[in-house]
C-alpha positions as CSV (number, residue, x, y, z in Angstrom):
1,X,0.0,0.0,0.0
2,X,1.4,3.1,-1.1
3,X,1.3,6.0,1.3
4,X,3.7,8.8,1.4
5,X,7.1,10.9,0.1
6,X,9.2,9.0,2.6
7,X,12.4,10.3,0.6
8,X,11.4,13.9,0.4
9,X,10.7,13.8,4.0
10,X,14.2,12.2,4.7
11,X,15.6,15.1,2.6
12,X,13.8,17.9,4.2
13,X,14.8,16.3,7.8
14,X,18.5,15.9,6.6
15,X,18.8,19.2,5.4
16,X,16.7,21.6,7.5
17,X,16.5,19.7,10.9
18,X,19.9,18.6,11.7
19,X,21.0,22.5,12.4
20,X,23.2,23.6,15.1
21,X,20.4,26.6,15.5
22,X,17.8,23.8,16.3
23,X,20.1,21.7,19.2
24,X,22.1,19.5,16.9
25,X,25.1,18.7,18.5
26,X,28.3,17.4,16.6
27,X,29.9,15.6,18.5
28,X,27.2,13.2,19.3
29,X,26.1,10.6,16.5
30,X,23.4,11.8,14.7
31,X,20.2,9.6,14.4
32,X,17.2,9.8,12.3
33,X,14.4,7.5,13.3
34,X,11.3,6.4,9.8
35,X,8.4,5.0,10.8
36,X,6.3,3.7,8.3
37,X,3.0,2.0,7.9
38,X,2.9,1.8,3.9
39,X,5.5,2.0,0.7
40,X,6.6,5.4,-0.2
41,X,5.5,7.0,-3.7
42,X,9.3,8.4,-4.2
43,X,12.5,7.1,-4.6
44,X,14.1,7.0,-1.2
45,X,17.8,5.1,-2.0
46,X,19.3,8.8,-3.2
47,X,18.4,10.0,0.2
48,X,19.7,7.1,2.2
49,X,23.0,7.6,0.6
50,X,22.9,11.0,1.3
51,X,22.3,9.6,5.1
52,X,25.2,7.4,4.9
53,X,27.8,10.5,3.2
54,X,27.0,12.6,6.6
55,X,27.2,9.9,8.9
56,X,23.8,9.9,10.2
57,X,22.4,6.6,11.4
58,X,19.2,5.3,10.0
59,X,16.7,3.2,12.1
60,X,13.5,1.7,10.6
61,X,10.9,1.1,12.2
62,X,7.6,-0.7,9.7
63,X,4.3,-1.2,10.7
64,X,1.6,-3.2,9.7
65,X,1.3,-3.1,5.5
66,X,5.3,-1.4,5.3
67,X,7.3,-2.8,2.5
68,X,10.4,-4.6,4.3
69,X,12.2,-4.3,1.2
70,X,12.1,-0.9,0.8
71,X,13.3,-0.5,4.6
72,X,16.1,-2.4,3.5
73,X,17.3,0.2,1.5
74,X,16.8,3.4,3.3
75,X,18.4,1.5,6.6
76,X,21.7,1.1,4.6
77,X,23.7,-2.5,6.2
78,X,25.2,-2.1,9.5
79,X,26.8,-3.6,12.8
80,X,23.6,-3.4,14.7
81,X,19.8,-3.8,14.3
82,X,18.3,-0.8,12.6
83,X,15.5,-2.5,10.9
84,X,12.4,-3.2,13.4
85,X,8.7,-4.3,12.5
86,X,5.4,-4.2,14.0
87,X,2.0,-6.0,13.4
88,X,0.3,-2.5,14.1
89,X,1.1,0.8,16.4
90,X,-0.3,-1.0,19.5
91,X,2.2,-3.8,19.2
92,X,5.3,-1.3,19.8
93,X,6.2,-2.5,23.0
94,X,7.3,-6.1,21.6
95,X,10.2,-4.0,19.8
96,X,10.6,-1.3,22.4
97,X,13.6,-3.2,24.6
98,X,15.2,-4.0,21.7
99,X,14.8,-0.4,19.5
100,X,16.1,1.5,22.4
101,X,19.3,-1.2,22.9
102,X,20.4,-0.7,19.2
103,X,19.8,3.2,19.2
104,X,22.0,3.2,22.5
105,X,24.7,0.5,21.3
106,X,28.4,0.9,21.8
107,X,28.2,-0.1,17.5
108,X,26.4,2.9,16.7
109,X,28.7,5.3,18.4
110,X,31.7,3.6,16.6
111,X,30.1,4.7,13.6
112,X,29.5,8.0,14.2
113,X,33.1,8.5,15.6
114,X,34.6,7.0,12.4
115,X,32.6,9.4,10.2
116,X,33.4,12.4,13.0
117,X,37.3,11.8,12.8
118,X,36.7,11.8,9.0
119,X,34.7,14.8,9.1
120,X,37.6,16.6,11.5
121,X,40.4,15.7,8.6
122,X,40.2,18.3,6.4
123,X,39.9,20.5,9.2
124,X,43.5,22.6,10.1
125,X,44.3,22.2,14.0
126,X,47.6,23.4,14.2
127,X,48.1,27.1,13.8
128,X,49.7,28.2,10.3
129,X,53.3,28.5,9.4
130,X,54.0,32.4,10.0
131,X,53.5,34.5,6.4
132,X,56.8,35.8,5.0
133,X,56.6,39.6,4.5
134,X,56.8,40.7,0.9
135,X,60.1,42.4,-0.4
136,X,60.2,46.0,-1.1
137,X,57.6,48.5,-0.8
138,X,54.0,47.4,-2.0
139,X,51.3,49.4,-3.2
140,X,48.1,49.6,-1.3
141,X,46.2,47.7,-4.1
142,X,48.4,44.2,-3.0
143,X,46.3,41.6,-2.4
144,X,47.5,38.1,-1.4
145,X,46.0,34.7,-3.0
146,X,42.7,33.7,-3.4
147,X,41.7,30.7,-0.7
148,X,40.2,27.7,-1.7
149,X,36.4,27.4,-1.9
150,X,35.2,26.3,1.8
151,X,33.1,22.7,1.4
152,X,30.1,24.5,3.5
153,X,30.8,22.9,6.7
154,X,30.3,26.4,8.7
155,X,27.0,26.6,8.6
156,X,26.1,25.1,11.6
157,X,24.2,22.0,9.7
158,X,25.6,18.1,9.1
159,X,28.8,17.9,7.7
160,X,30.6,15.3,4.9
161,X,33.0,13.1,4.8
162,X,34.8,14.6,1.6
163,X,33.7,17.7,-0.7
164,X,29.9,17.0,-2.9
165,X,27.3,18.5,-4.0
166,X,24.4,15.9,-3.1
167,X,22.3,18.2,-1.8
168,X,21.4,19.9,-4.9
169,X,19.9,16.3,-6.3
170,X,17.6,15.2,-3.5
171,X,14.7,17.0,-5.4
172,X,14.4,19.8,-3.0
173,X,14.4,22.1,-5.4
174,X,11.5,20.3,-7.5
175,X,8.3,21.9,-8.2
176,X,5.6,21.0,-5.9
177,X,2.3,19.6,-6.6
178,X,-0.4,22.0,-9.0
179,X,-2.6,23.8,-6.2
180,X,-6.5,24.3,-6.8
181,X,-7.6,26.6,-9.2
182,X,-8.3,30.0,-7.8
183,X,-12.0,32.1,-8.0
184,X,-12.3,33.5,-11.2
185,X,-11.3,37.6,-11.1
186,X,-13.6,40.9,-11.0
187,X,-14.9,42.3,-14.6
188,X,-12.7,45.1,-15.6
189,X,-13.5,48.7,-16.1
190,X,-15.9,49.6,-19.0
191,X,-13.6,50.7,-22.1
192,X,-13.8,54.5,-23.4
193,X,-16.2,54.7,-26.8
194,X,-14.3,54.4,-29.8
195,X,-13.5,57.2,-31.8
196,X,-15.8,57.9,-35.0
197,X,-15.2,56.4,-38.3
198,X,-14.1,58.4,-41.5
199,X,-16.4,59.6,-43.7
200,X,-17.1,57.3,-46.8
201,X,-16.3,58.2,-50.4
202,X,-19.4,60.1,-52.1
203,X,-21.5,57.3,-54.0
204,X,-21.8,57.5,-57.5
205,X,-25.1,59.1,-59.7
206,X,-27.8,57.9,-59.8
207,X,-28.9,57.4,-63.6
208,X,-31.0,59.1,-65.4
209,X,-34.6,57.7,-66.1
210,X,-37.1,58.9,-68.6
211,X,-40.7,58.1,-68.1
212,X,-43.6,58.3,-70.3
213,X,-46.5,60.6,-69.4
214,X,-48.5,57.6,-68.2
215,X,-45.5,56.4,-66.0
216,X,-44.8,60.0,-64.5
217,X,-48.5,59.7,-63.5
218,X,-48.4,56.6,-61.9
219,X,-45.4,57.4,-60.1
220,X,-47.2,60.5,-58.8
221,X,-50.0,58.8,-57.5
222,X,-47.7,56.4,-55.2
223,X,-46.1,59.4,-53.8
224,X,-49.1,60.7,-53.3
């Protein structure tokens, strides 16, 4: 049974909830729990991966008519549980004990740190090498080498393992659905009158009749 946009809602969560401005804290592994109770109407591998590239740990939990399958591949493989089922929302506590020991396990904090010291590697520590003062007199215009573009770390949201740009193909930036037709505008203002024509060419004349006496008689009478 198909039921929602599970992988735009992974996307939106990855890239707008996991901010620094909304309590995300980087040194602690980052989690993101799916509950499902149906099979998604989007593609949700291209977000997984994106999961996976920021080191944040995937648990799935399916209930009731959820496609297993399809869990499969938005919980990517790893050293602990992160694929759970229930027969419907009132059977959670048969997977409760066991949820909470995987999302707590020593194995998901080992994954997190790897990613985290792979995060912190392209990150200076040590303090740079004193700069060597130019030679001679320089005018004020000097200016010294252009850095290299920053990979977008400093924003205070997830961060990679190694430069990308995967953000810009999780379909963020698709249109949305057609919204309802809107009520159907007020008439305008009446128009000004239009300006008069031109005056037509003078016909051409009439031609000349002659009538008998009886005729002009007759003709006479109808006037008449």
């Amino acid at each position: 049974m198909y039921c929602c946009s599970i992988g735009k809602g992974m996307s939106y969560v990855l890239k707008e909830l996991f901010q620094e401005s909304l309590g995300m804290r980087q040194e602690v592994p980052h989690v993101l729990v799916l509950l499902t109770d149906g099979r998604a109407v989007d593609d949700v591998e291209q977000p997984s991966r994106i999961a996976q590239a920021y080191g944040v740990s995937v648990l799935a939990i399916g209930v009731a008519n959820a496609d297993m399958d399809e869990l499969k591949k938005i919980a990517y493989p790893a050293s602990y549980q992160n694929i759970f089922y229930a027969r419907d929302f009132d059977d959670f506590s048969s997977i409760e004990r066991e949820f909470i020991s995987n999302i707590c396990s020593e194995a998901l904090l080992s994954e997190f740190r790897q990613h985290y010291e792979s995060a912190q590697l392209d990150t200076p520590t040590d303090d740079p090498d004193e700069l060597t003062k130019p030679q001679g007199p320089c005018p004020l215009q000097c200016k010294g080498q252009k850095g290299e573009k920053g990979d977008g770390s400093g924003n205070g949201g997830l961060r990679l393992q190694q430069n990308t740009a995967m953000f810009e193909s999780i379909g963020l930036k698709s249109k949305g659905e057609k919204g309802e037709r809107g009520l159907p505008g007020t008439d305008g203002v009446p128009g000004l009158p239009g300006r008069p024509g031109r005056t037509g060419p003078p016909g051409s004349a009439g031609q000349r009749v002659n009538l008998t006496k009886k005729e002009t008689l007759s003709v006479q009478c109808f006037v008449l």
